[in-house]
C-alpha positions in Angstrom: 0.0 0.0 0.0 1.6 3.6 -1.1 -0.2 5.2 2.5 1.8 5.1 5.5 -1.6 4.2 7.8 -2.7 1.3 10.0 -4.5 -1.4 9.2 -7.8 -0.9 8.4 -9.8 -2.9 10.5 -7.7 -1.6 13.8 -9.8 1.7 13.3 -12.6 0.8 11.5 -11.8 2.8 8.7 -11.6 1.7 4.9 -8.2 2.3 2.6 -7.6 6.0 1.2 -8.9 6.5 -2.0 -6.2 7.5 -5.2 -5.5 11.1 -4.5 -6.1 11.2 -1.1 -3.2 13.0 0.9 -1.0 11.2 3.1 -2.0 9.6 6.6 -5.7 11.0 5.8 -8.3 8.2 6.1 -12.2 8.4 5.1 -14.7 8.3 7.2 -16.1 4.7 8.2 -18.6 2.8 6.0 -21.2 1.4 8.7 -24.2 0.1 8.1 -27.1 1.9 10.0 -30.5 0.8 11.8 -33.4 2.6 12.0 -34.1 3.9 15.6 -37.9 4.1 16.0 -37.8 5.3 19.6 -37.0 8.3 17.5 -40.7 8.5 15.7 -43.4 10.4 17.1 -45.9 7.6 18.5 -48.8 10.2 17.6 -48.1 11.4 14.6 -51.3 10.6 12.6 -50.3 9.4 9.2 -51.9 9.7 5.9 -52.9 6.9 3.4 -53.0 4.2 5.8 -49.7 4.2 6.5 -47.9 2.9 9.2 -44.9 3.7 11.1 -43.4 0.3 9.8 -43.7 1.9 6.3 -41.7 4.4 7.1 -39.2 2.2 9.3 -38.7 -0.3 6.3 -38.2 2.7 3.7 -35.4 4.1 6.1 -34.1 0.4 6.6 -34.1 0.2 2.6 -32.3 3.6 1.9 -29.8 2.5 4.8 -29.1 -0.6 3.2 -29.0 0.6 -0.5 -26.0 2.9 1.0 -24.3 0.9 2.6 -24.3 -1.8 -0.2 -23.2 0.8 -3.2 -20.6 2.2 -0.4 -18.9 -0.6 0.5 -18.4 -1.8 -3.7 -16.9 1.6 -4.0 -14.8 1.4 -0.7 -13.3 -2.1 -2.3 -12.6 -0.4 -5.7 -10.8 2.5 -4.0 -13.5 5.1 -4.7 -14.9 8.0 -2.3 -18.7 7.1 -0.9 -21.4 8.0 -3.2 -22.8 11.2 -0.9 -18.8 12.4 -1.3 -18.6 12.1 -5.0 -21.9 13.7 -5.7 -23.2 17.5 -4.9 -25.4 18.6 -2.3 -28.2 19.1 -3.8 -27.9 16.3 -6.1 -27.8 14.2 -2.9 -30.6 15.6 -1.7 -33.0 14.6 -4.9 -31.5 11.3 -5.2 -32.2 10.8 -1.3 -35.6 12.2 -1.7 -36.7 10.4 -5.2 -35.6 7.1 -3.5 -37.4 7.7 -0.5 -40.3 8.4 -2.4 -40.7 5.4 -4.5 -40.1 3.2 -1.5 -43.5 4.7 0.2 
């Protein structure tokens, strides 16, 4: 390896990416769980949906994440939210969210 680091799975933290400066790591690629203690319990929901709707959309986006992040960690690439723009980000986020509800 060209990067004078430690090992990768002593921190938790995937290889540098090409280009990346010396001794500078990226952040961790971890794979999240929905926390439902964090949803309102009276929130009235349209539609007929449920609260498990909404948990297993999260649960999906998570996933998809964690899935296209990892294949780009093993290929030496950035994560997907550091490659792309804001704003793009924030469509892509929201256009996935909304065809999983």
């Amino acid at each position: 390896m060209p990067f004078d680091i430690p090992d990768r799975h002593s921190l938790g933290y995937e290889r540098p990416f090409q280009g990346m400066p010396k001794g500078q790591m990226r952040m961790p690629i971890l794979r999240n769980t929905v926390d439902v203690a964090k949803f309102n319990p009276n929130a009235v929901l349209p539609y007929e949906l449920r609260h498990e709707d909404f948990q297993m959309a999260m649960q999906d986006v998570y996933d998809f994440f964690f899935d296209v992040n990892s294949h780009l960690a093993r290929k030496g690439l950035q994560r997907l939210d550091d490659m792309l723009r804001p704003v793009i980000m924030s469509v892509f986020k929201a256009q996935v969210i909304y065809c999983l509800l």
